[in-house]
C-alpha positions, 0 to 999 in steps of 0.5 A: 627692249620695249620702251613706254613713251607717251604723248604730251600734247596729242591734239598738236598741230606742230610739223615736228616731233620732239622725243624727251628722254629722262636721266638714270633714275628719273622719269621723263614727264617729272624732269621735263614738263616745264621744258615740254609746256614751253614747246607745245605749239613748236613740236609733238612731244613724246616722253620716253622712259628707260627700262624699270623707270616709271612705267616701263618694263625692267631689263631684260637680261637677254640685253646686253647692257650697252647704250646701242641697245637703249638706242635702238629701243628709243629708235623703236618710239621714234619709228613709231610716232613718226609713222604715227603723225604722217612720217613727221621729222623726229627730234631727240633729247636727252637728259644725262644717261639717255643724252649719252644715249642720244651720240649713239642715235646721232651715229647710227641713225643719220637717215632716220632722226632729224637732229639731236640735243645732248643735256649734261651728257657726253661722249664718255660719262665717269669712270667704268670702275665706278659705274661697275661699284655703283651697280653692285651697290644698287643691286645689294642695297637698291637705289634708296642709298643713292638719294642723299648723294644725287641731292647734292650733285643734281640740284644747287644748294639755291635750288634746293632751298627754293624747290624743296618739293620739286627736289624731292619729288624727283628724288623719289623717282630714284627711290622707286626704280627697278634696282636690276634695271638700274645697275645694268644702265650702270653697266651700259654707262660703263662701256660707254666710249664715243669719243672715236667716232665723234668726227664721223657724226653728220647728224645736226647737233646741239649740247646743253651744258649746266654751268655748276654741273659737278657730274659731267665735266666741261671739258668733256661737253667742249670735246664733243662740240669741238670734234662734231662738225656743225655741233651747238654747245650752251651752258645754262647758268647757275644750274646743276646737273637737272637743267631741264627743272633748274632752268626749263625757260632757257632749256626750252628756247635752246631747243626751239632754236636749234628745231629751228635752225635744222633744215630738212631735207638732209644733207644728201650722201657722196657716191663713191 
């Protein structure tokens, strides 16, 4: 799996690298350019779009549809850009499915990224059976079908009214994905089960949660941060499920801080 990224700001002088990841059925540079606008003079940022979203190739069936692949994919940018900018550390965020995304980074690749943010997202995202209707669905009907129903679950009603164009353009984006690409990240999202190995994740973490967040329970962030050592837990007021459009000014000073906060170099590992 190849992954597209592209960077926002290429002409930044900053000493870190911050990689955007979008929700399922979004696209990084729509949900995130007023977070990244807010960050340009903190980090290199790098948008990074998931298989059959905006410009990057559909699934390849010859991926398992698991979120350790999506991880090792956007490993694939980090590793890139990194060299890239003179092996600059690397910051990931996720929004959603590629927040899901990012506890697997945080797992498997301590040595290799320097922290992560999980947006709206946890340690496990609904219910399997769900997600296995949803992709029979999407692959039957495509992804036009979902709109209305994300329109309600991703942005207020106060949004809505306020942000008519911004809901729709982002909306549109679900229209316009790759159906197969989309039910097989249904399927990964199906499988997806960290909660065994959160004690055992070193790698500095921050949580972002949406106060009026209808699709990832509370309870669900507060496990994550109550298990993972050291882990930061924040919730955006008043915003839904599109935190990063819903409230970039709040979303971008969490990451900025936690960038911040972050030393390197990394805790060093016990011998046996």
């Amino acid at each position: 799996m190849k992954l597209t990224f592209d960077t926002y700001n290429p002409g930044g002088r900053a000493e870190r690298i911050l990689v955007l990841g979008p929700s399922l059925g979004g696209n990084a540079q729509h949900q995130w350019t007023a977070v990244a606008e807010r960050l340009r003079h903190e980090a290199r940022i790098v948008f990074v779009d998931l298989p059959g979203h905006a410009l990057t190739p559909v699934w390849d069936d010859a991926d398992e549809p698991t979120l350790d692949v999506v991880a090792e994919a956007v490993m694939d940018v980090v590793r890139e850009v990194s060299e890239e900018n003179d092996g600059l550390p690397v910051f990931f965020a996720g929004l959603s499915i590629t927040g899901a995304t990012g506890l697997h980074i945080a797992r498997d690749f301590e040595d290799e990224i320097a922290g992560v943010a999980v947006l709206c997202s946890a340690a496990t995202v609904g219910e399997p059976d769900a997600w296995r209707a949803r992709a029979d669905a999407v692959e039957e009907r495509g992804t036009q079908h979902l709109v209305d129903e994300l329109r309600k679950r991703w942005f207020t009603p106060d949004f809505r009214a306020r942000q008519p164009r911004t809901v729709d353009t982002l909306l549109e984006g679900v229209a316009v994905t790759d159906d197969h690409s989309y039910a097989q990240l249904c399927r990964a999202l199906a499988v997806h089960d960290v909660r065994a190995d959160l004690e055992n994740i070193r790698t500095p973490l921050l949580l972002l949660a949406g106060e009026r967040d209808s699709s990832t329970p509370f309870g669900n962030v507060e496990l994550v941060a109550s298990t993972v050592p050291g882990a930061e837990l924040r919730t955006i007021p008043e915003a839904a499920h599109q935190i990063t459009v819903a409230d970039p000014e709040d979303v971008a000073g969490a990451l900025s801080s936690f960038m911040a906060r972050v030393s390197r170099p990394r805790r060093p590992h016990l011998e046996d």
